[in-house]
C-alpha positions in Angstrom: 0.0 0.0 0.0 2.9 2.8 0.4 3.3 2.5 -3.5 -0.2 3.1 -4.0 0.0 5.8 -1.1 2.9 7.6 -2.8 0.7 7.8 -5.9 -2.0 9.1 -4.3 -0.1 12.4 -2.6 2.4 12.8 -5.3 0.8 11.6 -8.4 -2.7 12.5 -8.2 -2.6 16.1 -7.8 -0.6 16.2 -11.7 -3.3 14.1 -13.1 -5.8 15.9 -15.3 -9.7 14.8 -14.7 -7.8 12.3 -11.8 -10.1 12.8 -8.5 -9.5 11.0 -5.2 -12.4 9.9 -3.4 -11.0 8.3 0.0 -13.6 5.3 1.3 -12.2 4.2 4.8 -11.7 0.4 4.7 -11.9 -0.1 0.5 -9.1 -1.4 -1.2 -7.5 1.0 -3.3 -8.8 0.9 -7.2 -9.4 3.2 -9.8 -12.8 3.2 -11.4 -13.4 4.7 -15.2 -15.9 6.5 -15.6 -17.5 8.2 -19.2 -18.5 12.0 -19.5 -22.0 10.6 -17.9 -20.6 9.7 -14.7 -21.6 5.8 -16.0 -19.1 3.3 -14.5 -17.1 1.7 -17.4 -14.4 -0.1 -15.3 -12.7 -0.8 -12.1 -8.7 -1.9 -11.7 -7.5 -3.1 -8.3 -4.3 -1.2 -7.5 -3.2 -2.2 -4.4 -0.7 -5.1 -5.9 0.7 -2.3 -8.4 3.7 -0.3 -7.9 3.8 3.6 -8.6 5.2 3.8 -11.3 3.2 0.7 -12.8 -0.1 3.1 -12.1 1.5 5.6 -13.2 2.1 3.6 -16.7 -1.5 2.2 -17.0 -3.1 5.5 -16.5 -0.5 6.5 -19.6 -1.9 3.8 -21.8 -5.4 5.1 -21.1 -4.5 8.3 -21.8 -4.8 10.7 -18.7 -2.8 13.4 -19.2 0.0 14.6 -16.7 1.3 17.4 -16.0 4.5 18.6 -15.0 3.6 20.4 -12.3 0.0 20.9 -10.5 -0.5 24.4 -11.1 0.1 23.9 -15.0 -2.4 24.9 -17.4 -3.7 21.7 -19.4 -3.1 21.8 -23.6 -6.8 22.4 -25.6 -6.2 19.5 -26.7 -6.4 17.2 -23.3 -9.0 18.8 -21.8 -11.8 15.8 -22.4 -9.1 13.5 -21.5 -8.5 10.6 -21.6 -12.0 10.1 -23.6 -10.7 10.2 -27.0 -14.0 12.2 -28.2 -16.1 14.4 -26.3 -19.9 13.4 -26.7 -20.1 17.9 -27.2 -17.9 18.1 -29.5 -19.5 18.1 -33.5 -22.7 17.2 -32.1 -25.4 18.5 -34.9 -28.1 20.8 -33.2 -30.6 18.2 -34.2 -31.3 14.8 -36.4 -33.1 14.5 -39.6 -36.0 12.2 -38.9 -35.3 9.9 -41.2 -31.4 9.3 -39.9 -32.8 8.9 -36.0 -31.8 5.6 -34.7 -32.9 3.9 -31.4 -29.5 4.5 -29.3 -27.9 1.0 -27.4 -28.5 0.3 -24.2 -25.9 1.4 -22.0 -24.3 -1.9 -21.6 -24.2 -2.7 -24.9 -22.4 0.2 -25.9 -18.8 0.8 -27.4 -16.6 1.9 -24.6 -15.0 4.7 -26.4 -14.0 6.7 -23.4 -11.0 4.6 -22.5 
């Protein structure tokens, strides 16, 4: 757990859209959530070193900064969804293009 603790004071704080919730007695794991607060994932941490967290949120594209203070590019600021469900988004639908939308759980995860 002093890995995982590490992360947490020194890690967290650089992580753009990163938010610590403490729950007293919970193993430590990170849960994904899309731009709908819906739950897409969750990955135990406690058996993964710092810099091993620090490398999976990498991969699923959380941006970092070098410092906490540091302004965050344009170009991160939906991150780590790849696409922002605003962004493009027509002001309405032809009629004849509307489609039923998926059921939550069948949808694509696109915001990993």
């Amino acid at each position: 757990f002093l890995q995982v603790k590490a992360f947490v004071v020194d890690d967290i704080p650089l992580y753009h859209n990163l938010v610590m919730k403490h729950i007293a007695g919970a193993d430590p794991e990170l849960v994904l959530l899309n731009h709908y607060h819906e739950e897409l994932d969750r990955i135990a941490l406690s058996d993964m070193t710092r810099s091993e967290i620090n490398e999976l949120l990498g991969k699923l594209g959380f941006y970092k900064k070098a410092q906490a203070q540091e302004e965050v590019p344009e170009e991160f600021r939906f991150s780590p969804a790849k696409d922002s469900p605003f962004k493009d988004k027509p002001q309405h639908k032809p009629a004849a293009e509307s489609k039923p939308s998926e059921p939550a759980s069948e949808a694509q995860r696109t915001d990993l």
